[in-house]
C-alpha positions as CSV (number, residue, x, y, z in Angstrom):
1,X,103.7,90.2,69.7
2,X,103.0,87.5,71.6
3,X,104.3,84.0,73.4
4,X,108.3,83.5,73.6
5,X,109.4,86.7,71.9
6,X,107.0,89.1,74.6
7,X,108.6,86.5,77.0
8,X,112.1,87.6,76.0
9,X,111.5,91.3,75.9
10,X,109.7,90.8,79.6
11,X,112.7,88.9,81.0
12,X,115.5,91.0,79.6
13,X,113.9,94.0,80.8
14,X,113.4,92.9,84.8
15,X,117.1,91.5,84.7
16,X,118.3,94.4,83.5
17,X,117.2,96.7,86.3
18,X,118.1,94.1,88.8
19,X,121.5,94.2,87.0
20,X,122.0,97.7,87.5
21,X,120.8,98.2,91.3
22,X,122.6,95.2,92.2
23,X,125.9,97.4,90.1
24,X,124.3,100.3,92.3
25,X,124.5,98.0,95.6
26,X,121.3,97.9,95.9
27,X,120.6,101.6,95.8
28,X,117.8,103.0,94.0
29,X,118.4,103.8,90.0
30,X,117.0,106.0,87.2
31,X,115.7,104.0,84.1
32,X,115.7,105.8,81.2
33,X,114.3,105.1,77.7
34,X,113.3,107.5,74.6
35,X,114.5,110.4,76.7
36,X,112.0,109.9,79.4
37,X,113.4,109.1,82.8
38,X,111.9,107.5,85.8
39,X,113.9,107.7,89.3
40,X,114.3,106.2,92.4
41,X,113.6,102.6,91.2
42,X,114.9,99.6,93.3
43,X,113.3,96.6,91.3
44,X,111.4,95.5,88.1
45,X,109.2,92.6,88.3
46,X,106.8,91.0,86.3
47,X,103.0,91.7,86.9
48,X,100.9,88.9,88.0
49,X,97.3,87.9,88.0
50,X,95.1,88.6,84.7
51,X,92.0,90.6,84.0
52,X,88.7,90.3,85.4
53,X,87.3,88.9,82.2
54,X,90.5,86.2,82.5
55,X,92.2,87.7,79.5
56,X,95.9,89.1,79.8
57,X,96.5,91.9,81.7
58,X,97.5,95.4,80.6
59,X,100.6,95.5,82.4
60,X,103.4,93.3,81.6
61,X,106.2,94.6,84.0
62,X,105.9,97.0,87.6
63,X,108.4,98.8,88.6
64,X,108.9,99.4,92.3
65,X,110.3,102.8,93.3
66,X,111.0,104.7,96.4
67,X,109.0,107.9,95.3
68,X,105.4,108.8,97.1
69,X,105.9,106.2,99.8
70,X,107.3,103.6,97.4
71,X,105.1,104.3,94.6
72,X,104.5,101.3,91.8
73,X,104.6,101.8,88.5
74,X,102.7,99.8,85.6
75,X,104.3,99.3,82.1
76,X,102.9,98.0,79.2
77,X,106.3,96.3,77.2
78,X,105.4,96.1,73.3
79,X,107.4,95.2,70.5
80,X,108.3,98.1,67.5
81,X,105.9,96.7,64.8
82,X,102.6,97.5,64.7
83,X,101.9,97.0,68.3
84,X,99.0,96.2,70.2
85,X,98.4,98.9,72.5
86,X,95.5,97.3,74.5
87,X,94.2,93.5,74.9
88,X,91.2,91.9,76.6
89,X,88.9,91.9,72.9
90,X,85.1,92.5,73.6
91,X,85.0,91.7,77.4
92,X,88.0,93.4,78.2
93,X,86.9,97.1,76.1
94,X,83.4,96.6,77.2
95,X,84.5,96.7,81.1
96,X,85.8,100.5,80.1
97,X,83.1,101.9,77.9
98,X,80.2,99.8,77.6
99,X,78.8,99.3,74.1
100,X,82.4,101.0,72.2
101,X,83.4,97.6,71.3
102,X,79.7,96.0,69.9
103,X,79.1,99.1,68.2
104,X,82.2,98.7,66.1
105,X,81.0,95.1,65.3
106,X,77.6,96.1,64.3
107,X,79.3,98.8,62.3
108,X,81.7,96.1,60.9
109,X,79.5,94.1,59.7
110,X,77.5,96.8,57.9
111,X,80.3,97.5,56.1
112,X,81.1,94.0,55.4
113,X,77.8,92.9,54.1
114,X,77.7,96.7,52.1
115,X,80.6,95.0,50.1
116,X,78.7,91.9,49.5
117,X,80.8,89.4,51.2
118,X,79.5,85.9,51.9
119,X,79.8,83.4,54.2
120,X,82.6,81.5,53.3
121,X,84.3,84.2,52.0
122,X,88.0,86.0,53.5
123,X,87.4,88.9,55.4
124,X,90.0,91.9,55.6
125,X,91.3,93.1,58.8
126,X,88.3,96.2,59.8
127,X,89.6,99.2,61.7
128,X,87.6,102.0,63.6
129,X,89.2,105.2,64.4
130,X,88.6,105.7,68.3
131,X,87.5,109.5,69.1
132,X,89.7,111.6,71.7
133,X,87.9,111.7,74.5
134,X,87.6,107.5,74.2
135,X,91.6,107.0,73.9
136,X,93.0,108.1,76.7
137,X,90.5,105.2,79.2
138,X,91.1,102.9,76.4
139,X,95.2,103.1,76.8
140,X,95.4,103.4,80.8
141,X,93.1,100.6,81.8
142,X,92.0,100.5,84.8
143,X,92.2,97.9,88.2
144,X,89.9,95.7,86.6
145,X,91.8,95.3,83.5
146,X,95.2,94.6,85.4
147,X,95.9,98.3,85.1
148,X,96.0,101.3,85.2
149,X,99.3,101.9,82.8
150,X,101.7,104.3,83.6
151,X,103.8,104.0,81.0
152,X,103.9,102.9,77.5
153,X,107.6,101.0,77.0
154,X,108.1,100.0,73.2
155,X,111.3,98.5,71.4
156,X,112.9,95.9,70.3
157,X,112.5,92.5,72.0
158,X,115.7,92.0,72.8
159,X,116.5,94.3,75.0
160,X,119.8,95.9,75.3
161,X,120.4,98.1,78.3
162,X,124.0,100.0,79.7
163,X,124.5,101.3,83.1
164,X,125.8,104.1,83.5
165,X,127.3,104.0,87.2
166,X,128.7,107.8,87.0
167,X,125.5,109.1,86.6
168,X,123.7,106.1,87.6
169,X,121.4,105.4,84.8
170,X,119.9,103.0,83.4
171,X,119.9,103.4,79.8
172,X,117.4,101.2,77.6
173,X,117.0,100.9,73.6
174,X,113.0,101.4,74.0
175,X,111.4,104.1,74.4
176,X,109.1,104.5,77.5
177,X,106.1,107.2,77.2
178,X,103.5,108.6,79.6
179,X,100.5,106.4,79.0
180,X,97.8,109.7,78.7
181,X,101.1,111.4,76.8
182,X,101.0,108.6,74.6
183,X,96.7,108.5,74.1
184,X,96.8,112.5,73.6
185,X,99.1,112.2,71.1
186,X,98.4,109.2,68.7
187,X,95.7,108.3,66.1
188,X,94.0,104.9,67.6
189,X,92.2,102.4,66.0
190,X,90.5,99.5,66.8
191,X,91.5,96.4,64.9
192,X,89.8,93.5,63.7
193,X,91.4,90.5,62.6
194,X,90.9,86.9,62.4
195,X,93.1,84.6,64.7
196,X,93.7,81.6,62.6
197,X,93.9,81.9,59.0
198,X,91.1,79.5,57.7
199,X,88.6,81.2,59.4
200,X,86.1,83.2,56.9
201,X,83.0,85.1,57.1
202,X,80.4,83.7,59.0
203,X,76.8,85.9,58.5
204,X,75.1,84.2,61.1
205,X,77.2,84.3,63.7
206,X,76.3,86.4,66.9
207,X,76.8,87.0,70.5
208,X,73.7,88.3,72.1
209,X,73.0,89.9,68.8
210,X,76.2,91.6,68.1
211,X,78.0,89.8,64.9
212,X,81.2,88.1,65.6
213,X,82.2,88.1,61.7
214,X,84.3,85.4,62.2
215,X,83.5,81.8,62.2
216,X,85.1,78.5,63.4
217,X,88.4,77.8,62.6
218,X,88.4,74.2,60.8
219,X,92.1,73.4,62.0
220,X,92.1,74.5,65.2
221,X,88.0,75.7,66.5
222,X,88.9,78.9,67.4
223,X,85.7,81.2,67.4
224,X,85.3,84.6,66.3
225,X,88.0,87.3,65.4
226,X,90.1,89.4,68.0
227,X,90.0,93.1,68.6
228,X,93.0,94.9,69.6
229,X,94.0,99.0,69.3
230,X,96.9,100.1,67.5
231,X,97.9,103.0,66.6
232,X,98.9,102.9,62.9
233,X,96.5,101.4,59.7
234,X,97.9,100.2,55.9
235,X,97.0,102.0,53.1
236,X,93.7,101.3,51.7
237,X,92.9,100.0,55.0
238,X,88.9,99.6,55.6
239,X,88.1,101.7,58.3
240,X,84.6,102.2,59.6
241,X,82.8,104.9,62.2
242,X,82.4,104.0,65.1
């Protein structure tokens, strides 16, 4: 997910909840999603500022409540197919747990050249299954990353919401999780994956001696791939230990 269509499911999230406490008059509300409710919240607003490495933050949308001496919460807003449940690449995962993200890499690339592919050639997407006790910093984030998360919302990117003044809810057609619910409870997995099409296998490529895989993109010069986590992998997908 990414550009207009995170835009949209951003935007119709924050003028939804300043729909419904304005319908409230200006009282706080309860937004709920998936089952999960969250009280006491008088307004949604979108985060600003980036990670330290410059890349986009983890949280998308903060919600500003009146619980624990107007407590904020940080949501992560992703969209229903195969979504990308933490950004930043290498920089970003190496803040967290130094050496995760080149490890996978090196690992990669093992594999990769194991199955005698060339420079030139198209690489497949790679995917490393993150252990438990790695998940739960890689979902959360932390201050540095434009975190930490408190909650996981994913659903469609248009987002349709109903107030409910009789019981004053909010009622959104996501679902909002926990973020260390959500980590304890899915199978995560790094992702590799090439950002513009035409770029291919490049076997000398490196960083400081960790491979990048990827080479320049002819069209467009983009260099290496980009890692992200999800939490679901095709069939037959390569997956490698990390």
């Amino acid at each position: 997910m990414a550009g207009s269509s995170a835009e949209r499911q951003e935007s119709g999230f924050i003028k939804a909840v300043a729909a419904a406490v304005r319908a409230n008059k200006n009282n706080p509300i309860t937004v709920c999603a998936g089952g999960v409710e969250v009280e006491g919240v008088i307004k949604a607003r979108k985060y600003k500022g980036r990670q330290i490495s410059g890349s986009e933050p983890y949280t998308d949308v903060v919600l500003e409540t009146v619980l624990k001496k107007n407590q904020v919460l940080n949501l992560s807003l992703k969209g229903e197919a195969a979504p990308s449940l933490a950004g930043g690449g290498l920089k970003g995962i190496e803040t967290i747990i130094p050496g995760l993200s080149s490890r996978f890499m090196r690992n990669a690339y093992a594999e990769l050249i194991k199955r005698k592919v060339k420079t030139g050639d198209k690489v497949p997407d790679v995917y490393g299954k993150i252990s438990s006790n790695h998940k739960l910093k890689l979902v959360v984030g932390n201050k540095d990353m434009g975190g930490p998360i408190d909650y996981m919302y994913i659903g469609p990117m248009s987002v349709i919401a109903r107030y409910d003044a009789k019981k004053n809810k909010l009622n959104m057609n996501g679902e909002l999780t926990d973020a260390e619910t959500f980590a304890k409870t899915h199978n995560l997995y790094f992702r590799l994956r090439a950002r513009r099409e035409d770029q291919r296998f490049d076997k000398e490529a490196n960083t400081n001696g960790v491979p990048k895989i990827y080479g320049k993109s002819p069209s467009r010069g983009d260099s290496a791939g980009r890692i992200v986590v999800t939490d679901s992998v095709p069939r037959n997908a390569l997956i490698v230990r990390i």
